[in-house]
Rosetta silent file (secondary structure, phi, psi, omega in degrees, C-alpha in Angstrom):
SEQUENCE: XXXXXXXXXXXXXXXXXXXXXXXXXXXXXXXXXXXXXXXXXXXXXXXXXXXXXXXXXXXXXXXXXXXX
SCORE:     score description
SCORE:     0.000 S_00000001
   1 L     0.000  128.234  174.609   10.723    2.978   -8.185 S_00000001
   2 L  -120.463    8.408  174.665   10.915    5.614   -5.523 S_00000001
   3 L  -139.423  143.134  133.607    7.883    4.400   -2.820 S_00000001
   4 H   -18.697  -58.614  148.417    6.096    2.254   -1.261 S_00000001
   5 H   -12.813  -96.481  172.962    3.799    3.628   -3.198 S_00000001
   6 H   -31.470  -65.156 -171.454    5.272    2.571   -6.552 S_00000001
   7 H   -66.937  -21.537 -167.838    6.171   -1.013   -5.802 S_00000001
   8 H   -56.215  -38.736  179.349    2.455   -1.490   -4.146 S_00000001
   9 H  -106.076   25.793  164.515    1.398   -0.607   -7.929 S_00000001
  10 H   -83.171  -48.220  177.280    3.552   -2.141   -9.691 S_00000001
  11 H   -73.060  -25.495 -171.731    2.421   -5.358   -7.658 S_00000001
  12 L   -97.766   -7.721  162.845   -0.749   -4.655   -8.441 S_00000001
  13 L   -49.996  -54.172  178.737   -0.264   -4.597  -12.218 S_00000001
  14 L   -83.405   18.522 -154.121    0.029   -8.582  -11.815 S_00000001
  15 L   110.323  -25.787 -153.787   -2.706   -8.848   -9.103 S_00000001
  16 L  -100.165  124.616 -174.854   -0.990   -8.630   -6.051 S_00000001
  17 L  -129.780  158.970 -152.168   -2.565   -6.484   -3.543 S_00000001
  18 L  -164.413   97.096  168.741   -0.817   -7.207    0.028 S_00000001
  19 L  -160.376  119.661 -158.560   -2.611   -5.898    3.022 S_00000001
  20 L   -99.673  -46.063 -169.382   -1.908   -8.494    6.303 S_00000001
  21 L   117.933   -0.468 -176.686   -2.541   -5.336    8.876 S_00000001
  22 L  -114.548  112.660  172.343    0.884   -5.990   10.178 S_00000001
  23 H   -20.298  -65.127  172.398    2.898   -2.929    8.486 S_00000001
  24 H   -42.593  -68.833  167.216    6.474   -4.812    8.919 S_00000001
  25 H   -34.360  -45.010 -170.295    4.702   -8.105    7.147 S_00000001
  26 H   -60.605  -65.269 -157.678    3.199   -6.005    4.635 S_00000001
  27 H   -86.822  -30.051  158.450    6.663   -4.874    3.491 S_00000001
  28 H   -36.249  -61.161 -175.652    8.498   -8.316    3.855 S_00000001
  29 H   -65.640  -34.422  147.037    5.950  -10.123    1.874 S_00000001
  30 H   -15.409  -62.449 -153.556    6.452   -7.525   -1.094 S_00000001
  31 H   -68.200  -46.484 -171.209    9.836   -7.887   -0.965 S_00000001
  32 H   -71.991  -42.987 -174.406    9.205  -12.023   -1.944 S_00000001
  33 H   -50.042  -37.234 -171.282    6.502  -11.093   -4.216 S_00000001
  34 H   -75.154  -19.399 -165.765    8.911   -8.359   -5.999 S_00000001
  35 H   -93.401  -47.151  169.885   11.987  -11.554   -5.708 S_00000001
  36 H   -65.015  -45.560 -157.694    9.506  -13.916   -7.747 S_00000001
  37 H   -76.020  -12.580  178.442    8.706  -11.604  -10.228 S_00000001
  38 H   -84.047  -46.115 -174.041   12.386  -10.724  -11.041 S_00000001
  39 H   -86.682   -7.325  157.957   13.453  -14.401  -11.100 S_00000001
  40 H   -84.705  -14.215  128.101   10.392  -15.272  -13.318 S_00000001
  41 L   120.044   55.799  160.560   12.166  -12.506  -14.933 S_00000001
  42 L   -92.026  -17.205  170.567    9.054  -10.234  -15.266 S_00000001
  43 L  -129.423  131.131 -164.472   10.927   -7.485  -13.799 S_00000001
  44 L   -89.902  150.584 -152.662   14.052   -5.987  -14.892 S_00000001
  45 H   -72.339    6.499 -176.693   16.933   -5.468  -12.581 S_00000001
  46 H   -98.316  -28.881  176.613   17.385   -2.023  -11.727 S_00000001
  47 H   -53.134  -75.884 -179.657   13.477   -2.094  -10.612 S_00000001
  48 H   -46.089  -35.977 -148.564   14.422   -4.643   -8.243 S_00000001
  49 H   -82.405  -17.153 -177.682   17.193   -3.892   -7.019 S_00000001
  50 H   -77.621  -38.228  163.692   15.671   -0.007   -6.181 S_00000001
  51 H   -47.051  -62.040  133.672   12.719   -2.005   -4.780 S_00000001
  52 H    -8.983  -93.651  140.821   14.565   -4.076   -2.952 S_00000001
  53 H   -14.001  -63.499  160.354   16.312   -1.351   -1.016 S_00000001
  54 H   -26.948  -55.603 -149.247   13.471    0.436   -0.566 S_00000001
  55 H   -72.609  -48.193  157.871   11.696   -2.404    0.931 S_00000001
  56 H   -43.201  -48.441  166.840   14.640   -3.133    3.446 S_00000001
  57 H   -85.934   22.870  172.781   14.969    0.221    4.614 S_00000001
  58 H  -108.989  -66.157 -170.360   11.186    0.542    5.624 S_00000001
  59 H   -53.095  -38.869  179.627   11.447   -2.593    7.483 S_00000001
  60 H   -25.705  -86.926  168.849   14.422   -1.107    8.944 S_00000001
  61 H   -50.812  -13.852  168.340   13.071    2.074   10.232 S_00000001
  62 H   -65.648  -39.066 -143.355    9.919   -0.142   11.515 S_00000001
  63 H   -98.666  -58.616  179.676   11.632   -2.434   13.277 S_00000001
  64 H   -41.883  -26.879 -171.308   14.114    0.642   15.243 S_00000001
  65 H   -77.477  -37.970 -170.499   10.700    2.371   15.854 S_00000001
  66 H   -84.812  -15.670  162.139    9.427   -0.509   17.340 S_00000001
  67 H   -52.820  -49.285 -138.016   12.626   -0.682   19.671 S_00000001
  68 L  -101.355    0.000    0.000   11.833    2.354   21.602 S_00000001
């Protein structure tokens, strides 16, 4: 996975559509939806862990953005 993009439709392969309206929320709650499906062991571990990363460094740049 190399977006946002990607994991949104990846999530949406099992159902999971995620839209709160609060961007930051949006990408936490991913991140546990993508952490169940790898511990029901629906997802294999380089997906997460690229997900995962991903997901963290969006909230990242959200949260510095929202500092200024």
């Amino acid at each position: 996975m190399k977006t946002i993009y990607d994991i949104q439709q990846y999530l949406k392969k099992f159902g999971t559509l995620i839209y709160i309206g609060d961007r930051i929320a949006d990408l936490e709650l991913m991140e546990s939806e993508v952490h169940e499906l790898y511990r029901a062991q629906l997802m294999d571990t380089r997906d997460y862990q690229s997900a995962v990363l991903l997901l963290r460094h969006e909230i990242q740049l959200l949260r510095e953005q929202h500092k200024d």
